[in-house]
N, CA and C atoms as an extended XYZ file, in Angstrom:
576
Properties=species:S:1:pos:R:3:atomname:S:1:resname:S:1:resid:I:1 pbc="F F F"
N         0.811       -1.200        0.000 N   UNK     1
C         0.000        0.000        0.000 CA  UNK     1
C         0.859        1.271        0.000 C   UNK     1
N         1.995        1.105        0.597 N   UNK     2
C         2.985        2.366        0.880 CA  UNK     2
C         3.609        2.601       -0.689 C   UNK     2
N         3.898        1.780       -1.488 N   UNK     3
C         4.266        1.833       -2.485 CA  UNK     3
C         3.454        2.864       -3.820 C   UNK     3
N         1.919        2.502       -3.973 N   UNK     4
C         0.976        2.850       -4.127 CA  UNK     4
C         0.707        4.430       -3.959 C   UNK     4
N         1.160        4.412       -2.817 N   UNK     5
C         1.170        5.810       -2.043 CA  UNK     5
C         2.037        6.854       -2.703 C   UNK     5
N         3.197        6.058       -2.370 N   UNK     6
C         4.805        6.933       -3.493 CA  UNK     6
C         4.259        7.404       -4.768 C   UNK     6
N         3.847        6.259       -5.555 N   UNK     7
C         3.522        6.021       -6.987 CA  UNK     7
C         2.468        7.216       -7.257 C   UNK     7
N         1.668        7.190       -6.527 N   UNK     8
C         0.788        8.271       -6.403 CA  UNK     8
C         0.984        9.693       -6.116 C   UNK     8
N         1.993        9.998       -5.498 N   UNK     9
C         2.335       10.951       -4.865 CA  UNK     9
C         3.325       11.807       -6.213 C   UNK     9
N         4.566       10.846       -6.373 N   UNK    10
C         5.379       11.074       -7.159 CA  UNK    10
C         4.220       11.643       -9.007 C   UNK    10
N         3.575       10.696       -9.219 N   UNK    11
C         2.838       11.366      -10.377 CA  UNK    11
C         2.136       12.609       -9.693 C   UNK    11
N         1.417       13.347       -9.008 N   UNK    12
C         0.624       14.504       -8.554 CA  UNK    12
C         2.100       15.514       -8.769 C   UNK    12
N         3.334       15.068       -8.247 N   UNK    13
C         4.553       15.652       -8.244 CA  UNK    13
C         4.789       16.017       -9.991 C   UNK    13
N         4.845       15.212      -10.402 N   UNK    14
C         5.619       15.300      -11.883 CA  UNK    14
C         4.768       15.864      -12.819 C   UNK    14
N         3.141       15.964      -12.478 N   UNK    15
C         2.400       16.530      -13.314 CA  UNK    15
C         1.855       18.153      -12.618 C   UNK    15
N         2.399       18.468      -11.187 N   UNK    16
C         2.351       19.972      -10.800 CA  UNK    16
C         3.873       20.539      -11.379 C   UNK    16
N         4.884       19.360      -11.455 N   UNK    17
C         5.700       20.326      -12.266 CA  UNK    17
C         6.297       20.169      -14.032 C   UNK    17
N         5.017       19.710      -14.283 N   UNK    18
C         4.998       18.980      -16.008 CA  UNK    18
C         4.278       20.198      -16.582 C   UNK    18
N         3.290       20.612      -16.460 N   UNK    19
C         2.129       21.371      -17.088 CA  UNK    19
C         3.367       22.713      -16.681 C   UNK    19
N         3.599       23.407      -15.955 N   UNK    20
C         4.374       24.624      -15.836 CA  UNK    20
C         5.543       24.914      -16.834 C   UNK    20
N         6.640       23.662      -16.547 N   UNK    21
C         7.618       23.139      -17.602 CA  UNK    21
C         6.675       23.101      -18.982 C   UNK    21
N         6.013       22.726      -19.428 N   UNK    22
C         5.291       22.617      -20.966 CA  UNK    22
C         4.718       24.440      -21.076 C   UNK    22
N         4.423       24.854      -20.263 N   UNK    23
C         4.408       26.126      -20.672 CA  UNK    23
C         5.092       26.938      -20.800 C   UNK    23
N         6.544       26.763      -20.494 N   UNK    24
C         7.074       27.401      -20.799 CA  UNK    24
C         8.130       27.058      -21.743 C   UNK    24
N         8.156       25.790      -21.905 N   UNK    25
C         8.730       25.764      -23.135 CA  UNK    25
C         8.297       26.066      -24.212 C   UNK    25
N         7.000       25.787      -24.133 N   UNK    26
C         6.204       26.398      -25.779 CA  UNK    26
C         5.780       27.927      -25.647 C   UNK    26
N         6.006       28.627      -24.632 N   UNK    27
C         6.244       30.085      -25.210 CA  UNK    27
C         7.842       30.578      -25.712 C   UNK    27
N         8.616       29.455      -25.027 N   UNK    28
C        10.066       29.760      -25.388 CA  UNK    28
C        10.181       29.408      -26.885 C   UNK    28
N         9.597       28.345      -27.597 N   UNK    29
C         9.729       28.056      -28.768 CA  UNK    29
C         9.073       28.661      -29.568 C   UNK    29
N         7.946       29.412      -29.131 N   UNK    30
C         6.832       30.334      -30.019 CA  UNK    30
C         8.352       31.603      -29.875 C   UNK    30
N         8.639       31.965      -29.337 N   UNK    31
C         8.826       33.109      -29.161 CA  UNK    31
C        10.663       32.698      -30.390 C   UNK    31
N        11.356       31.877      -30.091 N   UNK    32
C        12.200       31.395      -31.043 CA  UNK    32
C        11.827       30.974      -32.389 C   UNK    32
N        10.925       30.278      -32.774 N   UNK    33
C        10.536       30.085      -34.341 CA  UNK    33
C         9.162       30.693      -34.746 C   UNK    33
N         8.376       31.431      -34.086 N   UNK    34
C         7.228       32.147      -34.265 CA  UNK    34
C         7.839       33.292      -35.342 C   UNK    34
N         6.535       33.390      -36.472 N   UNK    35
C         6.443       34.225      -37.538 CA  UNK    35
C         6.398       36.028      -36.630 C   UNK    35
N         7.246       36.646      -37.608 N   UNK    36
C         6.883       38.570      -36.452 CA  UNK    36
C         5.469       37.976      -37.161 C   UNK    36
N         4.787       38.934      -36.344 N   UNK    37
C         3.541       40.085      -36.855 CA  UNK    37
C         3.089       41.353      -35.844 C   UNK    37
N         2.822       42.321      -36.583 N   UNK    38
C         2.741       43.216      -36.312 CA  UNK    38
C         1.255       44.056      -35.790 C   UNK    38
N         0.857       44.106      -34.830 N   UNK    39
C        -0.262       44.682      -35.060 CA  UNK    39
C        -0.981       46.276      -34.260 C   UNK    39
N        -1.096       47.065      -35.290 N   UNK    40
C        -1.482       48.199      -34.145 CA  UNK    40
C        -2.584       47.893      -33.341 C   UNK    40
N        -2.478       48.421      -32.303 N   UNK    41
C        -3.015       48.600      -31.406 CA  UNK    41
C        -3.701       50.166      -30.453 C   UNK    41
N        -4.789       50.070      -29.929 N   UNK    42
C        -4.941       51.267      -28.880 CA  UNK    42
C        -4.444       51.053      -27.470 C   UNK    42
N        -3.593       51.503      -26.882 N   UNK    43
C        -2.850       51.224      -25.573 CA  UNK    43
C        -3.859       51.854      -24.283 C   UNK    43
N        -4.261       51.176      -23.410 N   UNK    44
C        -4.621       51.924      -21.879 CA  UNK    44
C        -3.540       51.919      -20.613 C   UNK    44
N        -3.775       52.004      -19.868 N   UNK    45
C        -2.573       51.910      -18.709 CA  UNK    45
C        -2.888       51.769      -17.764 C   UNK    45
N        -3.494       50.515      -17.002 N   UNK    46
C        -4.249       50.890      -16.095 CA  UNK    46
C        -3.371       50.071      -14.892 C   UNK    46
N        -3.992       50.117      -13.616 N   UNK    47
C        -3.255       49.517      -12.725 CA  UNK    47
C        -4.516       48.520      -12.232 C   UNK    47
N        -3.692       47.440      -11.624 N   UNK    48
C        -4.592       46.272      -10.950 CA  UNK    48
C        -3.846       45.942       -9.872 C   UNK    48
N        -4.819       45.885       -8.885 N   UNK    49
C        -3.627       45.310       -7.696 CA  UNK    49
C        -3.472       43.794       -7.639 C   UNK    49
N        -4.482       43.070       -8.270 N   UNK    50
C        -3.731       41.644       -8.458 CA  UNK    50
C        -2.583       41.450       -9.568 C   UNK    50
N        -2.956       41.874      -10.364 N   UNK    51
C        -2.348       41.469      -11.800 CA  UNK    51
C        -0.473       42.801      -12.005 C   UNK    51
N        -1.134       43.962      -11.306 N   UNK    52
C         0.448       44.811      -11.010 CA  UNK    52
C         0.378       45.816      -12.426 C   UNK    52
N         1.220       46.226      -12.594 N   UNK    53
C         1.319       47.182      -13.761 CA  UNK    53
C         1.203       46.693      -15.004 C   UNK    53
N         0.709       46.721      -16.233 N   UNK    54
C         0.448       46.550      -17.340 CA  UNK    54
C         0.024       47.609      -18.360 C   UNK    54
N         0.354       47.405      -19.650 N   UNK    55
C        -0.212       48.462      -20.539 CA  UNK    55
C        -1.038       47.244      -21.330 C   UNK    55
N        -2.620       47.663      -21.247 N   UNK    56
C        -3.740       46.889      -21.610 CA  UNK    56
C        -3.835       47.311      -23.203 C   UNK    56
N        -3.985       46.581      -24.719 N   UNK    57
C        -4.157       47.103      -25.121 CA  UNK    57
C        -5.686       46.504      -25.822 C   UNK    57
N        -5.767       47.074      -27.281 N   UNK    58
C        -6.714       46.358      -28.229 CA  UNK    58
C        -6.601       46.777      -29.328 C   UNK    58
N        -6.787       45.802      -30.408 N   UNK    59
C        -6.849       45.281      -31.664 CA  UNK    59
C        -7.862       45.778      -32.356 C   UNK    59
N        -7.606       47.345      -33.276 N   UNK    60
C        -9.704       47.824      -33.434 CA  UNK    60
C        -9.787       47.158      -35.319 C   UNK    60
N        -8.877       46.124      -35.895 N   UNK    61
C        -9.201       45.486      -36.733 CA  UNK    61
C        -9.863       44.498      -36.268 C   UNK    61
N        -9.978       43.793      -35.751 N   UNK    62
C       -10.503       42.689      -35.194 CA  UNK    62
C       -12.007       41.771      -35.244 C   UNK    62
N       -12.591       42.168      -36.534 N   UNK    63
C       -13.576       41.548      -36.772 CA  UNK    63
C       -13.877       41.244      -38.079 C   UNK    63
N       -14.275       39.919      -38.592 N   UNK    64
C       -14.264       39.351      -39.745 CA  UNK    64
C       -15.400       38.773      -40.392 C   UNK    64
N       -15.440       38.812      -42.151 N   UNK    65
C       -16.966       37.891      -42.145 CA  UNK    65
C       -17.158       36.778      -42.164 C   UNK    65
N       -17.702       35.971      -41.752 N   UNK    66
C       -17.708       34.428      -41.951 CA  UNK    66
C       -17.989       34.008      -43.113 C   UNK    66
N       -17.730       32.961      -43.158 N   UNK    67
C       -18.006       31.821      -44.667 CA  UNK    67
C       -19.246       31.704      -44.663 C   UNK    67
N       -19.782       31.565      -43.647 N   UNK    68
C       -21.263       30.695      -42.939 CA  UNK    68
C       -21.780       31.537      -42.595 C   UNK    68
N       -23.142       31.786      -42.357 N   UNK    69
C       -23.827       33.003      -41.427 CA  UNK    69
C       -24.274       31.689      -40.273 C   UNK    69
N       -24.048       32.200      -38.951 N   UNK    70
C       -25.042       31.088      -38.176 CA  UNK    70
C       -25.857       31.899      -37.489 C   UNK    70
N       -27.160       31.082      -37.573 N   UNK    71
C       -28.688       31.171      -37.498 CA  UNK    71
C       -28.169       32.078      -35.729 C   UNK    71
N       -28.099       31.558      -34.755 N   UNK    72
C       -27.847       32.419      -33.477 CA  UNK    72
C       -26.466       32.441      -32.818 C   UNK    72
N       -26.624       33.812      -32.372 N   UNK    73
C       -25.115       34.213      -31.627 CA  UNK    73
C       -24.532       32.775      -31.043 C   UNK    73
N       -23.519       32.582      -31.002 N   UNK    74
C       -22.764       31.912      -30.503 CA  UNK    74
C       -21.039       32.185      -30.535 C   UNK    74
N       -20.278       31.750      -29.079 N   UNK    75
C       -18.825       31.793      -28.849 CA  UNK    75
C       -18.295       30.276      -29.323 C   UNK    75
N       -17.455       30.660      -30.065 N   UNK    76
C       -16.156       29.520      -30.335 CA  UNK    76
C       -14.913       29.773      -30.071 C   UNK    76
N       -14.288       28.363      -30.026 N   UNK    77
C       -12.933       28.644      -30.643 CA  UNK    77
C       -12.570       28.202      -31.979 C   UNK    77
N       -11.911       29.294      -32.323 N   UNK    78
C       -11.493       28.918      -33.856 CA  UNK    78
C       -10.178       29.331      -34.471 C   UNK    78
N       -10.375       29.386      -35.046 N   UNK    79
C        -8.570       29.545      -36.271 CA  UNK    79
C        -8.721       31.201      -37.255 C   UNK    79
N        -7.922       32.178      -36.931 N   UNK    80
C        -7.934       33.752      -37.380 CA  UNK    80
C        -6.620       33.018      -38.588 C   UNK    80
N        -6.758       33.012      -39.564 N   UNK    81
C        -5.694       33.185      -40.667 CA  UNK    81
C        -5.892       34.607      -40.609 C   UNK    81
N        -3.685       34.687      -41.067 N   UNK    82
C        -3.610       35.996      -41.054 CA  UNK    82
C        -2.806       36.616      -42.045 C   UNK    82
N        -2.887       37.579      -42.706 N   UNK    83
C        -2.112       38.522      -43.786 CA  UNK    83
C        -1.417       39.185      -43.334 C   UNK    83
N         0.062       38.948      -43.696 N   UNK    84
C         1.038       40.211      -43.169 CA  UNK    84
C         1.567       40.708      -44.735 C   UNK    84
N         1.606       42.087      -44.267 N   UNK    85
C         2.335       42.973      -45.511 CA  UNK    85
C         3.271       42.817      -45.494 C   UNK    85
N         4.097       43.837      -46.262 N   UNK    86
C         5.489       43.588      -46.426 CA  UNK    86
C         6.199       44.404      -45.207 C   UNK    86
N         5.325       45.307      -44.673 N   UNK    87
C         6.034       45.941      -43.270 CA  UNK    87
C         5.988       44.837      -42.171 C   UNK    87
N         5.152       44.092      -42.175 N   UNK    88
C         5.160       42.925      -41.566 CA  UNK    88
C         3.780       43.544      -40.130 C   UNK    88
N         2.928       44.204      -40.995 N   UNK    89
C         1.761       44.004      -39.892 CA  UNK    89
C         0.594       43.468      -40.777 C   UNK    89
N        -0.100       42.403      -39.680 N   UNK    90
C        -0.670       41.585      -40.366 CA  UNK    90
C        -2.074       42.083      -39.584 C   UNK    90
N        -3.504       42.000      -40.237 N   UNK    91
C        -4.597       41.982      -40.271 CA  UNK    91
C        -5.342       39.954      -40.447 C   UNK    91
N        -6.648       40.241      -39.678 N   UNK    92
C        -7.473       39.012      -39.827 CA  UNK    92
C        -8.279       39.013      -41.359 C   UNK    92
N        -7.823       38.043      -41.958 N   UNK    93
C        -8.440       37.857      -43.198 CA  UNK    93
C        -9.560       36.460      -43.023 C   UNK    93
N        -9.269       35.769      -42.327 N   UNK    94
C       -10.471       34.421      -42.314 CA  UNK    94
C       -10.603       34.110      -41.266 C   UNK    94
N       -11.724       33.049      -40.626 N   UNK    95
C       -12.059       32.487      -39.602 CA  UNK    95
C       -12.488       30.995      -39.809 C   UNK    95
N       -11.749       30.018      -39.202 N   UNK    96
C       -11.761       28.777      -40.164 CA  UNK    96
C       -12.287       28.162      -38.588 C   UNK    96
N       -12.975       26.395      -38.603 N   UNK    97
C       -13.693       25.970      -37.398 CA  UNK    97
C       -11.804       25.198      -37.338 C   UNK    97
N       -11.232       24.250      -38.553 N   UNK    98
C       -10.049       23.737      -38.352 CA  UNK    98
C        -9.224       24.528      -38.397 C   UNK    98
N        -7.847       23.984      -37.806 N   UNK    99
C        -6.653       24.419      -38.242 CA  UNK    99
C        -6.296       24.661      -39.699 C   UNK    99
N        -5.796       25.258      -40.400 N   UNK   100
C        -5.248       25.518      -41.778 CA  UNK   100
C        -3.994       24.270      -41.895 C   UNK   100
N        -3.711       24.078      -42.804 N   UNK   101
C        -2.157       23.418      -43.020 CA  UNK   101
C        -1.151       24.030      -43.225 C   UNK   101
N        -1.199       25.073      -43.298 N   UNK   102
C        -0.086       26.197      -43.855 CA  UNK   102
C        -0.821       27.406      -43.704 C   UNK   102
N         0.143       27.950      -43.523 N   UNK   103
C         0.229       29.798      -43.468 CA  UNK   103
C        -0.031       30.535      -41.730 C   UNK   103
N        -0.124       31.309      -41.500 N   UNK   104
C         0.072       32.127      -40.067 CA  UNK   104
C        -0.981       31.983      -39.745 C   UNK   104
N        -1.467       31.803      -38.159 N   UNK   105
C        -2.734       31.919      -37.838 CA  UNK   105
C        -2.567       31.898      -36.369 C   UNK   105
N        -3.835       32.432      -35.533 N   UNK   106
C        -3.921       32.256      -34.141 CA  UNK   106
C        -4.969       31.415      -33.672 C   UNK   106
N        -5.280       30.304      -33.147 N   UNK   107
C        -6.454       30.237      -31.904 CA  UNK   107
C        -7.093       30.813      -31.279 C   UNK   107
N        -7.976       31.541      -31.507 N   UNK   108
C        -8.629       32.773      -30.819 CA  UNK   108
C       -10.026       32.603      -30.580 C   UNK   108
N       -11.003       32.965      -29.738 N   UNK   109
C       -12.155       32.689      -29.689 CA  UNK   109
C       -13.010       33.420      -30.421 C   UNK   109
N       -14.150       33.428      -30.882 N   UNK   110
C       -14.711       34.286      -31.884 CA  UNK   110
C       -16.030       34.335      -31.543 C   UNK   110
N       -17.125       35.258      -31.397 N   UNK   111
C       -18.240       35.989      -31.155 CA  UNK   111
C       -19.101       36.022      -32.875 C   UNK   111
N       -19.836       35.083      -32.959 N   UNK   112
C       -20.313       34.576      -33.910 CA  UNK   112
C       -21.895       35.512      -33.993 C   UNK   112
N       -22.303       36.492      -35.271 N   UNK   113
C       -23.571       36.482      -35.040 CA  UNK   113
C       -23.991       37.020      -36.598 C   UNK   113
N       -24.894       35.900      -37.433 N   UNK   114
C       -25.067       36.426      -38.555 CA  UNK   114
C       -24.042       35.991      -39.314 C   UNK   114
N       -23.509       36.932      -40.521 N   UNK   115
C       -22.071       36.770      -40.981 CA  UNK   115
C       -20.965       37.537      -40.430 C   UNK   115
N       -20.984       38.190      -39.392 N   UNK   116
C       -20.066       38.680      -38.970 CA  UNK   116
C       -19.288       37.870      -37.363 C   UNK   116
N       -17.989       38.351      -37.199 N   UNK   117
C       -17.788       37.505      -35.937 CA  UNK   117
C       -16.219       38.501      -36.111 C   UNK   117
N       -16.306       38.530      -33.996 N   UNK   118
C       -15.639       39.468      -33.701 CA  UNK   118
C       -14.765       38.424      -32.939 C   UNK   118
N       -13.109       38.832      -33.068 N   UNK   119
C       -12.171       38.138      -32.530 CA  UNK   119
C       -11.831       38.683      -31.672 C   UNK   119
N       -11.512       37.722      -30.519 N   UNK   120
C       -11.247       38.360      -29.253 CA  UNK   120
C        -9.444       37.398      -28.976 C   UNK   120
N        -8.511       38.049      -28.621 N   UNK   121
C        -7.084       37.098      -28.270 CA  UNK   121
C        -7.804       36.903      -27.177 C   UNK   121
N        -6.452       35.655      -27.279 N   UNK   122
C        -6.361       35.365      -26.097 CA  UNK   122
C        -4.903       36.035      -24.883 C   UNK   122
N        -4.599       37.238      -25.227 N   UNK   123
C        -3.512       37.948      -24.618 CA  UNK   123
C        -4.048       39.690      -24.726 C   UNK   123
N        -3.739       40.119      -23.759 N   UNK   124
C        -4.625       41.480      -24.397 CA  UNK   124
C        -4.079       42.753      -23.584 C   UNK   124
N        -2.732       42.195      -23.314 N   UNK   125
C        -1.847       43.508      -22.259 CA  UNK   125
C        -0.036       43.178      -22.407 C   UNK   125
N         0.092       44.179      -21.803 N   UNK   126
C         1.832       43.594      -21.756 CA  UNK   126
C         2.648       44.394      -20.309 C   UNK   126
N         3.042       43.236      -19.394 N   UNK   127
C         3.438       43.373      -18.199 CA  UNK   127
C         4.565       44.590      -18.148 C   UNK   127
N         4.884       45.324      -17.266 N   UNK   128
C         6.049       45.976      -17.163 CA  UNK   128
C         6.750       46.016      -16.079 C   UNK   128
N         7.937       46.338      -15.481 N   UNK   129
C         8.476       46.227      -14.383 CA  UNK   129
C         8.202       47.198      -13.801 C   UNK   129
N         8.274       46.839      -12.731 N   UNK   130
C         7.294       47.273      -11.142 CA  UNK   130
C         8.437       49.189      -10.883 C   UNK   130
N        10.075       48.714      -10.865 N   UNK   131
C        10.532       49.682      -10.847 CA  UNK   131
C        10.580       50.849      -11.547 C   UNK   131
N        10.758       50.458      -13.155 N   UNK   132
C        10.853       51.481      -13.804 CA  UNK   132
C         9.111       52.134      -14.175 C   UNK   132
N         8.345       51.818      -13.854 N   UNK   133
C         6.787       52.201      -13.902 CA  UNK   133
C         7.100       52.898      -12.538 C   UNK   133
N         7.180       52.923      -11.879 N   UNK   134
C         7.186       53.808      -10.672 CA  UNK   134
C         7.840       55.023      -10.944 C   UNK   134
N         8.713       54.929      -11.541 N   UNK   135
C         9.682       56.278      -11.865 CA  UNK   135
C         8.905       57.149      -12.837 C   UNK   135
N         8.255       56.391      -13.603 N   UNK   136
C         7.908       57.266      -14.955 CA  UNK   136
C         6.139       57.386      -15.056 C   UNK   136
N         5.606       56.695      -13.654 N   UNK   137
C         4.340       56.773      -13.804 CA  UNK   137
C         3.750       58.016      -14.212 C   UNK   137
N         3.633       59.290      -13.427 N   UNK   138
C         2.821       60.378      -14.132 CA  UNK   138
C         3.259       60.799      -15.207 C   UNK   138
N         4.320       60.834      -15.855 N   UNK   139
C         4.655       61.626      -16.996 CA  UNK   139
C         3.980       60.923      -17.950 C   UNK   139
N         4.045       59.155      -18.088 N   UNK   140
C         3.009       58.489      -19.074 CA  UNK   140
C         2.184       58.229      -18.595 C   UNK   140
N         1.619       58.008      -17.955 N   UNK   141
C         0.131       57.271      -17.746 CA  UNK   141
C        -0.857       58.166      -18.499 C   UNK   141
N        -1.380       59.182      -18.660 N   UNK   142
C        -2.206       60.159      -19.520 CA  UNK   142
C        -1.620       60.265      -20.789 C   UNK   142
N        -0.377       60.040      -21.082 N   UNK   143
C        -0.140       59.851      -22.816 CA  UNK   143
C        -0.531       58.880      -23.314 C   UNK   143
N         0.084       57.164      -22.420 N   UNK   144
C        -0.442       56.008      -23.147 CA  UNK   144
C        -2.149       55.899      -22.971 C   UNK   144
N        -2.814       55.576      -22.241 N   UNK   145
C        -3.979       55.838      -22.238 CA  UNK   145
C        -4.891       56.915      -22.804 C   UNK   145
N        -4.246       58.471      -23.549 N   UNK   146
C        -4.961       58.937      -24.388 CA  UNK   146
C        -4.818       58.757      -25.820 C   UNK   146
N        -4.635       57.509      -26.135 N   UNK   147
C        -4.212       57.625      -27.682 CA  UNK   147
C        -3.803       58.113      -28.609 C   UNK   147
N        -3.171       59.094      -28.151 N   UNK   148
C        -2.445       60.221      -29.012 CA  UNK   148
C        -1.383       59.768      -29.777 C   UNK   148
N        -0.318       58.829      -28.814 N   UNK   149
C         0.397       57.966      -29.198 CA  UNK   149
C         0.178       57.161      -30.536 C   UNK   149
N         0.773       56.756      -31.613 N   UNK   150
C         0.642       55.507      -31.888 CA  UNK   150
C         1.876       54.241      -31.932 C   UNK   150
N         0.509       53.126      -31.388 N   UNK   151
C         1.912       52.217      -30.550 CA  UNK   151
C         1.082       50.904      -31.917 C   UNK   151
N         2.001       49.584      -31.775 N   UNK   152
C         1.585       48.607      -32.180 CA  UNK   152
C         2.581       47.354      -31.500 C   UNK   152
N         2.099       46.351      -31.655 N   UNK   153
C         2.491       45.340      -30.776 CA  UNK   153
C         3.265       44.440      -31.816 C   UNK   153
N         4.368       43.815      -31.584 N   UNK   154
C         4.932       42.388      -32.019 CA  UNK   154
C         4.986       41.108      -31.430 C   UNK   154
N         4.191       40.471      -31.986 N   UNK   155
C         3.746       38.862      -31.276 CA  UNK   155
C         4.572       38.267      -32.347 C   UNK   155
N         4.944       37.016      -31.895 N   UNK   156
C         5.564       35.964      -32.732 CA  UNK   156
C         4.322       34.443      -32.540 C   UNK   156
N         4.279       33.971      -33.700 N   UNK   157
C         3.165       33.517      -33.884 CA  UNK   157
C         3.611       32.231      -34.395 C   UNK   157
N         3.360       30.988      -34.188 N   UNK   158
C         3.281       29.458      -34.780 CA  UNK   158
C         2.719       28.768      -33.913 C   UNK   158
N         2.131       28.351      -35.429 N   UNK   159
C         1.323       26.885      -34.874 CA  UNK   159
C         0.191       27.400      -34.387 C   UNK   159
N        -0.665       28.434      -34.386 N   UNK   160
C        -1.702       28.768      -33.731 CA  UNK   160
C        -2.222       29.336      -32.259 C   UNK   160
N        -0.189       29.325      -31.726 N   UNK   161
C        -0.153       30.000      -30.411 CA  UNK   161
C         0.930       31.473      -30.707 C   UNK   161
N         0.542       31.988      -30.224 N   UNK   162
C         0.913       33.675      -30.278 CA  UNK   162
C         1.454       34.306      -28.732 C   UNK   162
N         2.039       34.486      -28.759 N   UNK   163
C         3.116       35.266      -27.534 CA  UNK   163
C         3.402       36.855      -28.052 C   UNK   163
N         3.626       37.890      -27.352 N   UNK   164
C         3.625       39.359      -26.922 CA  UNK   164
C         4.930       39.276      -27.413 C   UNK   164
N         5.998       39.422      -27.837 N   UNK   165
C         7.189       39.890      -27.574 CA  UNK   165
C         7.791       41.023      -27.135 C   UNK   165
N         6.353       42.311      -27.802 N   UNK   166
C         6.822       43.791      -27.229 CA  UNK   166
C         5.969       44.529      -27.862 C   UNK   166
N         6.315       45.670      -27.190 N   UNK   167
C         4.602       46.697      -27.475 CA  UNK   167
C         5.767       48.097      -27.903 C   UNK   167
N         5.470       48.568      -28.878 N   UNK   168
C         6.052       49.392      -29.463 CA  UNK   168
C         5.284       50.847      -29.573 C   UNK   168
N         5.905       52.012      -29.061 N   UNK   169
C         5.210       53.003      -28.810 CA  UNK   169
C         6.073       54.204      -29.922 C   UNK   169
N         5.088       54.628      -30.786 N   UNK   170
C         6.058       55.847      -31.670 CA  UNK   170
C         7.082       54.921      -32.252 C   UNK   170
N         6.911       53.631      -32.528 N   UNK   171
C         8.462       52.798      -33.171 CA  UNK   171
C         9.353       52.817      -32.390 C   UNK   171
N         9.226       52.641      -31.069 N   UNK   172
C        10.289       52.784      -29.564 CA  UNK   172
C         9.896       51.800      -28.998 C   UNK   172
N        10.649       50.559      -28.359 N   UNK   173
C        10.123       49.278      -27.703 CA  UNK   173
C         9.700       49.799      -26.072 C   UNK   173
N         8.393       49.973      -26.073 N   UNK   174
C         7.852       50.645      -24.490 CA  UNK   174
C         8.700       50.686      -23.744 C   UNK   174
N         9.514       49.371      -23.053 N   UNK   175
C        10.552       49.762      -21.691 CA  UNK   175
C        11.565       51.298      -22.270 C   UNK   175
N        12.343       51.028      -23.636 N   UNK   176
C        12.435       52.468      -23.842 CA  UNK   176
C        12.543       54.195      -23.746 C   UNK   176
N        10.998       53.866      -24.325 N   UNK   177
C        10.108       54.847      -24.788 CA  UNK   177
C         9.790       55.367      -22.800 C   UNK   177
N         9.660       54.629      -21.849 N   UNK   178
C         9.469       55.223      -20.415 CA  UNK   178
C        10.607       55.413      -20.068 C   UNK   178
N        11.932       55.287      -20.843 N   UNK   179
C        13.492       55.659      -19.970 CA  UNK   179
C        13.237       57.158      -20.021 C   UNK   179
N        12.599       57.832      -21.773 N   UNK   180
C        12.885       59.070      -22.152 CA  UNK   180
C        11.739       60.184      -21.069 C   UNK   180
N        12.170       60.697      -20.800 N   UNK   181
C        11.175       61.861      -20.209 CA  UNK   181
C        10.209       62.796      -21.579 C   UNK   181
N         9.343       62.494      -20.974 N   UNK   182
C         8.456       63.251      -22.582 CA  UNK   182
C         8.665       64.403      -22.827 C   UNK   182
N         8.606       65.090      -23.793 N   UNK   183
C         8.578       66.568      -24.085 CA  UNK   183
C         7.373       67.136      -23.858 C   UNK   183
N         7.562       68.745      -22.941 N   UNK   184
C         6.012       68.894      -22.495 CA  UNK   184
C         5.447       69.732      -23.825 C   UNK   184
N         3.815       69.558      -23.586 N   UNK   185
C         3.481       69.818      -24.961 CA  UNK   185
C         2.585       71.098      -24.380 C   UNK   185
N         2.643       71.878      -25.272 N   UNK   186
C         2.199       73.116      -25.427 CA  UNK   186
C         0.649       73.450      -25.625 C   UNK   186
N        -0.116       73.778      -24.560 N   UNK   187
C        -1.278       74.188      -25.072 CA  UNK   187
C        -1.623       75.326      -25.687 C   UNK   187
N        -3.002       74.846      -26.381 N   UNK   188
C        -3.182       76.179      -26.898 CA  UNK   188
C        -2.972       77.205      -26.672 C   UNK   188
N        -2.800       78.309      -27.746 N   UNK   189
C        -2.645       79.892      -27.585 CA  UNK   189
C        -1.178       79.899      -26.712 C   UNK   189
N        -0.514       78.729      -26.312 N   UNK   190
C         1.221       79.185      -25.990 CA  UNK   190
C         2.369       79.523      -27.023 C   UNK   190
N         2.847       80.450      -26.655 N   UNK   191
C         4.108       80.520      -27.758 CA  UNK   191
C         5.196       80.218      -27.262 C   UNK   191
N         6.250       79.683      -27.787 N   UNK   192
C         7.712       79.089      -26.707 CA  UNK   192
C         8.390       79.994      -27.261 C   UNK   192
């Protein structure tokens, strides 16, 4: 029975530290052989006290027509094939129920109603360090969150899983773009 016990114990062991190990190897390998793509984005900035500092963003291409119209709303998961230009930002061109055999695509869930259907990631922020957000909090927090900016994101993408690599603000990789102190901007009717 003691044996049993081990046997038991040891698998609960190898599969609390199996599933962690598998995740991170397959963001390490997404992030090593994953296709760029590029995608603008609208940036917010908000704070969470569970989750810690982040710049939240969203995707305002993000909705596609279906092949199919279906009769009532419904959520899936499905397959976003995707078009990248030659700058290398890519837009949603299809929504497939399978995987494709070829070409770029994400796993994403999709908001089905009629012929239209709105893609939602499954990633939708990008973490920052705790220190340098402290230093530079007021000077950005009202720039990134008023959209004035324009930022766009680089995910590396295979196989249908997609990883963040970096959020790009003005063509400046965000950690960056918060070293520089902003230039103050001039309101109306000022002359410098």
């Amino acid at each position: 029975m003691i044996q049993l016990r081990t046997l038991v114990f040891a698998l609960v062991v190898l599969c609390q530290l199996g599933v962690p190990a598998w995740m991170i190897l397959h963001r390490e390998w997404t992030l090593r052989d994953g296709v760029r793509v590029k995608f603008k984005v609208e940036p917010m900035d908000p704070k969470d006290a569970v989750l810690g500092r982040s710049v939240r963003f969203r995707i305002p291409s993000s909705e596609v027509t279906l092949e199919e119209p279906v009769q009532r709303p419904s959520q899936v998961w499905a397959y976003a094939l995707l078009e990248v230009d030659p700058e290398g930002f890519g837009r949603f061109a299809a929504v497939r129920d399978d995987p494709p055999e070829a070409g770029v695509y994400l796993r994403v869930r999709v908001r089905r109603s009629g012929k239209k259907g709105a893609i939602q990631l499954p990633f939708d922020r990008f973490y920052l360090p705790e220190d340098l957000v402290a230093d530079t909090e007021e000077a950005t927090g009202s720039t990134l969150g008023s959209g004035m900016k324009e930022a766009h994101v680089l995910l590396r993408v295979h196989e249908g899983f997609g990883v963040v690599e970096d959020l790009y603000v003005q063509d400046t990789p965000i950690l960056d773009y918060l070293k520089v102190p902003p230039e103050p901007q001039m309101r109306e009717g000022e002359t410098s």
